[in-house]
N, C-alpha and C positions, 0 to 999 in steps of 0.2 A: 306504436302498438306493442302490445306484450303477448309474447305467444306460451300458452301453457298448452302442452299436449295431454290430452285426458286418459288415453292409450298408448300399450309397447306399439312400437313399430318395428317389426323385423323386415328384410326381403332386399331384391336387388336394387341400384342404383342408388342416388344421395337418398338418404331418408326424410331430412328437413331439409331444404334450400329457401335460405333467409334474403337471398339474392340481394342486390343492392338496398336493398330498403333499411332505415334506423328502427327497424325492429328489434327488439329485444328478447330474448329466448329461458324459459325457466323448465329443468326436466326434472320433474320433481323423484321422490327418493323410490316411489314403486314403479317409477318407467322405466322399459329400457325401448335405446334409440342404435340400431344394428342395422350395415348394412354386410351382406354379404359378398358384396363385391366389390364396392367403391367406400367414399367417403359416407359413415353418418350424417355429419353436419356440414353444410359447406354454404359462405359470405363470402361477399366480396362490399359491404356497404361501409358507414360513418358512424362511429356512434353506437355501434352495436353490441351488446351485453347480453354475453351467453350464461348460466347460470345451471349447475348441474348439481343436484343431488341423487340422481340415479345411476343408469350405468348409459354409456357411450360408445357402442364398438364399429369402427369400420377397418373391411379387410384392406383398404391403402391405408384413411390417415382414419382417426378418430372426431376431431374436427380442423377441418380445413378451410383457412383465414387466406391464402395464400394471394388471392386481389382484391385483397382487403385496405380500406385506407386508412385515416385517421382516427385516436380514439377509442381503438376497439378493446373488449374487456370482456375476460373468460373467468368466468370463477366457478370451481371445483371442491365441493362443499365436503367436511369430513363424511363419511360414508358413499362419500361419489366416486366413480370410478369411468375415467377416459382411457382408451386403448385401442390403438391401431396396428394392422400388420405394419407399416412403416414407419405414421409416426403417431406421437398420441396428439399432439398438435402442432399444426404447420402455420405458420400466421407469416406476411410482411405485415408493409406498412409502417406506420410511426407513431409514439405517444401511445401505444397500447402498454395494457395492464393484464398480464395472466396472475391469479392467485391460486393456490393448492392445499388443502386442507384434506384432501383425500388420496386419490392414486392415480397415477397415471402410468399408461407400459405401453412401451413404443417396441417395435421387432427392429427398427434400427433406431428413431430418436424419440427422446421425451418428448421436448421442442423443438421442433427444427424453424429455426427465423433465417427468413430470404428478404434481408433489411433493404429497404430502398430508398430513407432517408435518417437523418440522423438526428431526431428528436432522442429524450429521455425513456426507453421504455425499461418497463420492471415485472420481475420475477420473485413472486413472496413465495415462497414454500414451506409448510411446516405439515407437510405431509410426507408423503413417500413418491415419487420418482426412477423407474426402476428400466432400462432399457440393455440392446443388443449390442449399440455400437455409443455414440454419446448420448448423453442423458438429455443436455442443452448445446445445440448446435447451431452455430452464429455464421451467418454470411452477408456481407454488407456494411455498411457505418454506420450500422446502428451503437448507440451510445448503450448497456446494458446496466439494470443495479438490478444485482440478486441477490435477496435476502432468502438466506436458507436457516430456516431450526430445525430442521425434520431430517430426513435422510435423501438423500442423490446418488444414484447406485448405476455403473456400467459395467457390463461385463464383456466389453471390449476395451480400448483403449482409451478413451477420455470418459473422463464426468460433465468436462463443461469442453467447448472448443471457440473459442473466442476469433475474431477478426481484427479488422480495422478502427471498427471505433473505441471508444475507453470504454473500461470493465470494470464496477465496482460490485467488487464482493462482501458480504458480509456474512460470513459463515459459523454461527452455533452450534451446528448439528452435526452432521456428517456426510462427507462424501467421499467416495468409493471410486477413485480411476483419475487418472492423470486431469491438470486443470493445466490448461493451456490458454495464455491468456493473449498469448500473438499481438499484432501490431497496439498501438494507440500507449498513452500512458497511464497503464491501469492501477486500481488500487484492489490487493484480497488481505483481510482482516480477518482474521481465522482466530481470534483468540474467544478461547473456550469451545471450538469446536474441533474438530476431528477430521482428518485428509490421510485417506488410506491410496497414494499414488503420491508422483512428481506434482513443483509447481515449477510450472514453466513461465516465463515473466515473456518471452520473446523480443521482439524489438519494442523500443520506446524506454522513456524510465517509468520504473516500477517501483511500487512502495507496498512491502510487503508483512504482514503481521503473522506471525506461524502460529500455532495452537496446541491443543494440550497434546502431547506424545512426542514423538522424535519426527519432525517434519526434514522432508528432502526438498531443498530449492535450486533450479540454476535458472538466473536472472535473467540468463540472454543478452542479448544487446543494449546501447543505453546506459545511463548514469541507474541503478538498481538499488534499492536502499531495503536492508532487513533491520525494522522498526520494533525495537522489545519498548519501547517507552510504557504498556501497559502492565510489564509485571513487575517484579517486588524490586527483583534486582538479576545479574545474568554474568555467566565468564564467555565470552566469546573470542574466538580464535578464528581468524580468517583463513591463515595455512596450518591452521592443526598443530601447532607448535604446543598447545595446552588442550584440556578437553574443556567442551562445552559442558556450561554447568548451571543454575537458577535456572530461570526461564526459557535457558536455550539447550538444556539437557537432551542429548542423543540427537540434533539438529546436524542436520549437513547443506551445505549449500557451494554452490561455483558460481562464478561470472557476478559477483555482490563487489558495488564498488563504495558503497555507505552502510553505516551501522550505528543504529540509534541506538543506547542503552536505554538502560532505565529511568524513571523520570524523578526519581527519588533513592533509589536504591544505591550501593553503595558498588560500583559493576567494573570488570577487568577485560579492557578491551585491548586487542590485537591485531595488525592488521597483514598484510602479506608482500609477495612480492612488489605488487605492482603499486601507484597512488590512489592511497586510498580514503576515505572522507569519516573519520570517526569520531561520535558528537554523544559526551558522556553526561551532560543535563545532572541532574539533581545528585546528591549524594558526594562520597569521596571518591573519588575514580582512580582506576589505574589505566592509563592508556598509553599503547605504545604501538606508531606504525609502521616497528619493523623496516623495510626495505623499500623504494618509491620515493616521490616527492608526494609527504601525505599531507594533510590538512585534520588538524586536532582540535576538538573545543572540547574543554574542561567541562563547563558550563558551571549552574552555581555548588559551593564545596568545595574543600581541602582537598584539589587532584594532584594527582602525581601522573605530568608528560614526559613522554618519550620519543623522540621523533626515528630515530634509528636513522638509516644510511639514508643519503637524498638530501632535498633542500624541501625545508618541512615548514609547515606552516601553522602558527599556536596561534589560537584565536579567540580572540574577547568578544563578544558579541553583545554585553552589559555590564556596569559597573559591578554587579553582580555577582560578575563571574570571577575575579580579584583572588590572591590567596593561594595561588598556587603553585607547583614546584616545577620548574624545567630541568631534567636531570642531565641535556647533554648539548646543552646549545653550541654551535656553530656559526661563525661570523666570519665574514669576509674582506676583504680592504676593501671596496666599494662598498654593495650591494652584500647583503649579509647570505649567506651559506641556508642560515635559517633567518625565518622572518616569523616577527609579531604583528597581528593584526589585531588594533585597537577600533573599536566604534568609534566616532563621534559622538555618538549618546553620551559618553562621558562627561560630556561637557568641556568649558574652559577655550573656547573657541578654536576647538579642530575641527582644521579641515581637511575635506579625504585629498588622499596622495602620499604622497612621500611626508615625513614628519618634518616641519621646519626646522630646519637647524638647531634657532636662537632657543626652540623649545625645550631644547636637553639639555642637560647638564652632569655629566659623568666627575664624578668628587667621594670624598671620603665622606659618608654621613647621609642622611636622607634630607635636611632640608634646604629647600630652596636658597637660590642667593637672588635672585631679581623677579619679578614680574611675569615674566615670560616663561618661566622656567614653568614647564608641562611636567615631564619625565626626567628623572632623576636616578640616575646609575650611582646605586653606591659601592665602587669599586672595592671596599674593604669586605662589604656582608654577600655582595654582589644580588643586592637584592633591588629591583626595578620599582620604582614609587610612580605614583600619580598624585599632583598636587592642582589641584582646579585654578588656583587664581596665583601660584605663584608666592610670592612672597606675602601674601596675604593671611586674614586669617584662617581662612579652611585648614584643615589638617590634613596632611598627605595622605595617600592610602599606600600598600603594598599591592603593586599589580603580581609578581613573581620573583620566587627564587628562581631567578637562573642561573647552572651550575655550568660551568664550560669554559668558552671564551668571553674575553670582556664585551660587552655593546657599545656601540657605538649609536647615532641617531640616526643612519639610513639603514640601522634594521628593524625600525616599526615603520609600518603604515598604515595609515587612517582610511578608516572605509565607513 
């Protein structure tokens, strides 16, 4: 059943109570639904679809879902307005759907969710959002994806306060106040929008996109990854050795143990003390990880590696990625100092592990002498080949210059 109210309802107690029944609620744009003391609206049913183009006010909550169960759905039509002294909606439950086209004002929260399982639920916004303490405030495993174009505003300390479950953000618009995304392994995509506060990744690993202006990240705990793959091109610097520049212009971040470049762009990446994971995709790169046992991938394009102090790791991940410079390799009498890590995708019958022996061949020249010959150290140019079949006819390719020590064949490995 669908309930339209024909009249404002002002006065004490809940105003509507949809009680457990799969009723469905529409208040249209010249109602108002107020209560003066308590909750406006209050559910606890399945299925239930609140629908507001007027105005919505209770002195606790605005409307209150709080033993509510599955499937529930609040939408907030442009010129609608929820607002509660404490929050403008309280919902559990799981697999609900809040949309906001309008406004909402909470005295402490926008949304405050008291999640009790951990379906998919979602947050569209492309309205306004505007509260005292968080704008959206998460308790429980619930799974969240927010999609905001509009604005999200606190004028206390968070904008969004996340939990246990995973957090997917996707942020065009703007929001105003710390985004604390706490446990689970969340993703916030914030490219082309605006983050006026910290983004706090907290535990789990985090993948993170920053947006237009100078964003502040620390990762927290977890493998953290700050992902530019979507702009043009970027100079990033882990320990500030250089200043951030393209796409990561005025960016600060801590606790970041990965760093995507650009997926095209031609981008200078850097990395820091500690090991760290730096993956330069399309264009000519400059990458160097500085201090650590780091891990490097060129990706495809003329790069130029650096691995710095530590026992570093350059990685091929497609024949693709071929062509590029090592400027300071290190090799070991076993087990090499630095190691190459080649695909299998290459082809030619590798397999993951250590490289077989018979497959190398360290010589003046790049061509093969038998069958077997995979990789090919030419000790004169010191330049590393890849030949598929050996002595056959394929033509070798150039996997790297590497500049350093000579190679031997226990410093590639197939993965």
């Amino acid at each position: 059943m669908v309930r339209i109210p024909q009249k404002s309802s002002v006065g004490l107690g809940v105003r509507i109570n949809l009680g457990d029944q799969s009723d469905d609620l529409i208040i249209k744009a010249d109602i108002q639904i107020r209560s003066t003391d308590w909750d406006a609206i209050w559910a606890e049913g399945f299925n239930q679809s609140i629908t507001v183009a007027g105005y919505v006010r209770g002195a606790l909550d605005g409307i209150d879902l709080l033993d509510s169960g599955y499937n529930q759905s609040i939408t907030i039509k442009a010129g609608g307005r929820v607002q509660g002294g404490n929050d403008a909606v309280r919902i559990d439950g799981e697999g609900w759907t809040i949309t906001n086209a309008g406004t909402m004002i909470g005295g402490r929260y926008g949304i405050n969710v008291q999640a009790d399982g951990i379906a998919l639920c979602r947050i569209i916004n492309s309205g306004q959002i505007t509260t005292g303490d968080a704008s959206i405030s998460l308790e429980g495993p619930a799974n969240i994806r927010l999609v905001n174009s509009g604005d999200i505003r606190s004028s206390g300390m968070d904008v969004y306060d996340g939990d246990s479950g995973r957090d997917l953000i996707r942020n065009t618009g703007r929001m105003v106040g710390r985004i604390q995304l706490d446990d689970g392994n969340d993703v916030y995509d914030g490219f082309q929008g605006r983050v006026n506060g910290l983004i706090n990744g907290g535990e789990g690993n985090d993948r993170i996109v920053l947006g237009k202006g100078a964003d502040a990240m620390h990762g927290g705990n977890g493998l953290d990854t700050l992902d530019y793959r979507k702009y043009a091109s970027v100079v990033v610097s882990m320990d500030g050795d250089f200043a951030n520049a393209g796409g990561a212009k005025g960016d600060t971040f801590v606790s970041i143990e990965r760093i995507f470049g650009s997926a095209k762009g031609n981008d200078r990446l850097g990395g820091g003390a500690f090991a760290d994971d730096l993956r330069g995709f399309g264009g000519a790169d400059r990458i160097n990880g500085d201090e650590g046992n780091d891990r490097i991938y060129g990706g495809t394009g003329r790069d130029t590696l650096t691995g710095g102090a530590g026992l570093d790791d350059f990685v091929f991940a497609s024949i693709k990625d071929i062509g590029d410079v090592i400027t300071d390799w290190s090799s070991g009498p076993v087990l090499g100092v630095d190691q190459i890590y080649i695909n299998s995708n290459f082809g030619g019958g590798l397999v993951d592990g250590l490289l077989d022996p018979s497959q190398f061949r360290a010589k003046a020249g790049a061509n093969a002498v038998d069958a077997n010959d995979r990789f090919i150290y030419d000790t004169t140019t010191k330049k590393l080949w890849f030949d598929a079949d050996g002595k056959g006819a394929t033509k070798a390719v150039m996997v790297a210059l590497v500049q350093g020590d000579a190679m031997t064949y226990d410093d590639i490995i197939i993965f």
